[in-house]
C-alpha positions as a LaTeX table, in Angstrom:
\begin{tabular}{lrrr}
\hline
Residue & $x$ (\AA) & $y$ (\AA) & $z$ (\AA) \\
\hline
Unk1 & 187.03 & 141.10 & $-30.60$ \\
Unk2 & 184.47 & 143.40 & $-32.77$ \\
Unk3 & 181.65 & 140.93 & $-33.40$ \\
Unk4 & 181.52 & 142.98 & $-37.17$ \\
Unk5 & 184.31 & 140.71 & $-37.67$ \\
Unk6 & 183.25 & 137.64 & $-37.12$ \\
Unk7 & 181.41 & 136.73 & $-40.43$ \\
Unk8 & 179.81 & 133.38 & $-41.79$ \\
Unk9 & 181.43 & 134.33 & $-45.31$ \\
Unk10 & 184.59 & 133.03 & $-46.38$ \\
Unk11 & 186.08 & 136.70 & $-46.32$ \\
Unk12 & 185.51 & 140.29 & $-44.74$ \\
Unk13 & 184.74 & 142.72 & $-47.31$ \\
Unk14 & 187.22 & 145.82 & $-46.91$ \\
Unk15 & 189.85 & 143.13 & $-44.61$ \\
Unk16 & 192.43 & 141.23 & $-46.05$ \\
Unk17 & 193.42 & 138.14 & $-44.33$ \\
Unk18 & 196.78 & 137.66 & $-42.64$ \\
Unk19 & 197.31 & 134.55 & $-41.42$ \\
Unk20 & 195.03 & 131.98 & $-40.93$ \\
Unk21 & 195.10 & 130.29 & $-37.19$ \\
Unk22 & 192.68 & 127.82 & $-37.45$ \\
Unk23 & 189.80 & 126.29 & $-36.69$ \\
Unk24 & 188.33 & 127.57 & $-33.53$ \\
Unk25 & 185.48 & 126.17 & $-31.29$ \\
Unk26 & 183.05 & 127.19 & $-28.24$ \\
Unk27 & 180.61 & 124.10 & $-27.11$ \\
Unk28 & 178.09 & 124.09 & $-24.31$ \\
Unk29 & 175.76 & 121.23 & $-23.36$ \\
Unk30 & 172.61 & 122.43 & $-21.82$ \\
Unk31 & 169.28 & 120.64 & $-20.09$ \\
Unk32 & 165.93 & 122.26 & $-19.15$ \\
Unk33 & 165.10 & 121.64 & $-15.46$ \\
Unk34 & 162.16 & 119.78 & $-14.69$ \\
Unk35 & 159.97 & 122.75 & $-13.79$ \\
Unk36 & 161.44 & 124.40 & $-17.18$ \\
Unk37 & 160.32 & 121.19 & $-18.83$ \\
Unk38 & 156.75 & 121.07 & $-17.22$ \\
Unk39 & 156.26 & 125.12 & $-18.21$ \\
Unk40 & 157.46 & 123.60 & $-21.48$ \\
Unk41 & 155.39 & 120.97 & $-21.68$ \\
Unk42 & 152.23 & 123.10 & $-20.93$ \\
Unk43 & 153.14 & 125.79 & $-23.45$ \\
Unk44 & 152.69 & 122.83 & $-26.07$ \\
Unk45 & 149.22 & 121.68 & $-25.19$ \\
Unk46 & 148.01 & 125.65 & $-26.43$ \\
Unk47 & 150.15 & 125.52 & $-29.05$ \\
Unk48 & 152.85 & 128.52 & $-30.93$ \\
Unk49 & 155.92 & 129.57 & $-29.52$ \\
Unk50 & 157.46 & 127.85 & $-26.86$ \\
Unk51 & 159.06 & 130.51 & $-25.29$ \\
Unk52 & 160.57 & 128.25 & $-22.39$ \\
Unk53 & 162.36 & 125.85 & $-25.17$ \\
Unk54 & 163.53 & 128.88 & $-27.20$ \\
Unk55 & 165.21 & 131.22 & $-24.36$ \\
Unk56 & 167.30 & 127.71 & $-23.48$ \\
Unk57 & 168.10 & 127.22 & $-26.96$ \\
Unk58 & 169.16 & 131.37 & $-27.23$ \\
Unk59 & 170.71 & 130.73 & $-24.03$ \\
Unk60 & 173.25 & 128.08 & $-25.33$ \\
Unk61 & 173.64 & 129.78 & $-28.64$ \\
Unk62 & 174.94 & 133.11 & $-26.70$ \\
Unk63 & 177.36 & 130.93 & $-24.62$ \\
Unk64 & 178.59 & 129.05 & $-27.44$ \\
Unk65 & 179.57 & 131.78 & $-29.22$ \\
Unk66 & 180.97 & 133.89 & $-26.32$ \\
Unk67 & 183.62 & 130.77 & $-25.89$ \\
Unk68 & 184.24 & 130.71 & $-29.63$ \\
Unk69 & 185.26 & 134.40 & $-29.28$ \\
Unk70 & 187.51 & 133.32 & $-26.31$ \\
Unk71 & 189.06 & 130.25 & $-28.24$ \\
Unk72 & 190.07 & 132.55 & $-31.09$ \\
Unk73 & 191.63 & 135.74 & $-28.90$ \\
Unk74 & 193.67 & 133.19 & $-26.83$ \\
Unk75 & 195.00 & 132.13 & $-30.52$ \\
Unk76 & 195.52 & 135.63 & $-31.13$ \\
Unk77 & 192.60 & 136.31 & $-33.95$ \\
Unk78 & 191.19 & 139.63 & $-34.40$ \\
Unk79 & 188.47 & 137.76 & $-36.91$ \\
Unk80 & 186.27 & 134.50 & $-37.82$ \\
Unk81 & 185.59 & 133.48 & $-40.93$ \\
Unk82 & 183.16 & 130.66 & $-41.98$ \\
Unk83 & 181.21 & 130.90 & $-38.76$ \\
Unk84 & 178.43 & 128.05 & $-37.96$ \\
Unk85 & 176.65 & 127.07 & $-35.17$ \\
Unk86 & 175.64 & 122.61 & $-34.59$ \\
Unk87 & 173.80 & 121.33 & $-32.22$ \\
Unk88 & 173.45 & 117.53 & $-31.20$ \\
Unk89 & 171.10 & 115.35 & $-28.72$ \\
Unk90 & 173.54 & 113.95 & $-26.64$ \\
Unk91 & 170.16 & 112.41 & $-25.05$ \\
Unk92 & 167.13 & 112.91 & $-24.15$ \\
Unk93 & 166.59 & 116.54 & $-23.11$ \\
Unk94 & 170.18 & 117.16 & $-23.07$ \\
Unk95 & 171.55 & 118.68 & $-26.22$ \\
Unk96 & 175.12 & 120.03 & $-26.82$ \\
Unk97 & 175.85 & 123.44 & $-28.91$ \\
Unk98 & 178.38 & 124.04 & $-30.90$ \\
Unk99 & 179.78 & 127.14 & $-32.47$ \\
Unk100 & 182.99 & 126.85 & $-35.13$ \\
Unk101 & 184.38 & 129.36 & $-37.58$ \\
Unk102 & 188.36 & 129.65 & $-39.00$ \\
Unk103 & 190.24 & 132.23 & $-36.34$ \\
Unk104 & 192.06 & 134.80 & $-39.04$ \\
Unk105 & 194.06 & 137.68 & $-38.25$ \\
Unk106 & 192.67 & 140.66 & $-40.48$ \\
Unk107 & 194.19 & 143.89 & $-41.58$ \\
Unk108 & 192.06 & 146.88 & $-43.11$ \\
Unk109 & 192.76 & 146.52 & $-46.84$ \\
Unk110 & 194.22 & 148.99 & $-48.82$ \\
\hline
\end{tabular}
């Protein structure tokens, strides 16, 4: 799937929508290792970025979205529309990611 089709707008400028499969899904739950949470954990006594907490959090994003992709091409989609990403504490230091659009089949328009 081009990823210049997969849009957090309701439509595609230049596409016209075909058929509508859908909502369509990709969810990871991820944890930081204890050693990831101790580098963490340091990082926060100097203060800033906490570049140990946000390559985990990129991390699950990326997969999240990579399984939304897959979701919508086993449907058949060529598209998403109304793209969004969630993420929930399932508990402490374990958070799930979700990412959830509408799987559309798109056609240049004319």
């Amino acid at each position: 799937m081009d990823k210049s089709l997969i849009t957090t707008s309701t439509n595609l400028e230049g596409y016209r929508i075909t058929t509508h499969l859908g909502v369509v899904r990709g969810i990871t739950v991820r944890s930081r290792s204890v050693v990831g949470n101790f580098a963490g954990g340091i990082q926060s006594l100097f203060g800033g970025r906490l570049s140990v907490y946000v390559e985990l959090c990129e991390n699950a994003r990326e997969e999240a979205f990579h399984l939304l992709i897959q979701h919508a091409q086993a449907l058949g989609a060529n598209a998403i529309i109304n793209m969004r990403y969630d993420a929930n504490e399932v508990m402490q230091g374990i958070t799930e990611v979700l990412a959830y659009g509408t799987a559309v089949i798109v056609e240049k328009a004319k």
